[in-house]
C-alpha positions as CSV (number, residue, x, y, z in Angstrom):
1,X,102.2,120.7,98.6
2,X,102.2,119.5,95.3
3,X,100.0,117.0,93.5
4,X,101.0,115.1,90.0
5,X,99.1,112.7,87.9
6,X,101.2,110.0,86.3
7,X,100.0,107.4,83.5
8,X,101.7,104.2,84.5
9,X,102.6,101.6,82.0
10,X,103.4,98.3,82.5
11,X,101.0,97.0,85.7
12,X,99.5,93.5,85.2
13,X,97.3,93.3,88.5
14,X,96.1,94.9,91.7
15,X,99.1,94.1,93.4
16,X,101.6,95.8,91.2
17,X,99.6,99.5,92.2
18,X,99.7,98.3,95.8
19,X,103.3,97.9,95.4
20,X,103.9,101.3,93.8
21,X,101.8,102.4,96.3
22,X,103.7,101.5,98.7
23,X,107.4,102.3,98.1
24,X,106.3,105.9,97.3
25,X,104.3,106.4,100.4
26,X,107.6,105.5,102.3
27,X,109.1,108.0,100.4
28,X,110.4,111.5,102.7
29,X,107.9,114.5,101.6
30,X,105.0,112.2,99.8
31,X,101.7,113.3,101.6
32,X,99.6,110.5,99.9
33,X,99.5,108.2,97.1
34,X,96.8,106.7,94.9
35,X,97.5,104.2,92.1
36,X,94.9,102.9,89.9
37,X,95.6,99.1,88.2
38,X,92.2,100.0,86.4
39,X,92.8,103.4,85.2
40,X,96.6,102.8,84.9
41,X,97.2,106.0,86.8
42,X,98.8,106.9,89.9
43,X,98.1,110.3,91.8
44,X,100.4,111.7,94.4
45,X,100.6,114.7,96.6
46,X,104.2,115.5,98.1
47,X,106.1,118.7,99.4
48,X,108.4,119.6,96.2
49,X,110.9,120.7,99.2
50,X,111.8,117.1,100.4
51,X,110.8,114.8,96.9
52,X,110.6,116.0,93.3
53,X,108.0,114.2,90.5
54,X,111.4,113.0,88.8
55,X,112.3,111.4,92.0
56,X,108.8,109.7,92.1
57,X,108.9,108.5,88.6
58,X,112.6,106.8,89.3
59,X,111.4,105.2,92.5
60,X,108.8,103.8,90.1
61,X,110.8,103.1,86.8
62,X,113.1,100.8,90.1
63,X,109.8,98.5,90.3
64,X,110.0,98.0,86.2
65,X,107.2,100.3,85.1
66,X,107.3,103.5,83.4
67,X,105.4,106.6,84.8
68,X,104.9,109.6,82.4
């Protein structure tokens, strides 16, 4: 397994980091996800085998925020 920290830019509330949360968690290979509206940071844990962090940040980038 793998784990990344991502700043993410662009959230305006709560439910935009439960909604990052959960398109990433459905995601094949991503263990566990964490987003922070507060922090502006999103942690996740996934086996670099079935997902890569570029794939992550796309998924992401899809919703209209930009992970880094």
């Amino acid at each position: 397994m793998e784990k990344v920290d991502l700043k993410i830019e662009g959230m305006h509330c709560g439910s935009c980091a439960i909604g990052i949360q959960m398109l990433v968690s459905q995601m094949d290979g991503v263990k566990s996800v964490e987003v922070s509206y507060d922090d502006k940071r999103g942690t996740f844990e996934f086996d670099p085998a079935k997902v890569s962090k570029d794939a992550i940040v796309k998924s992401i980038a899809e919703l209209g925020y930009t992970a880094s």
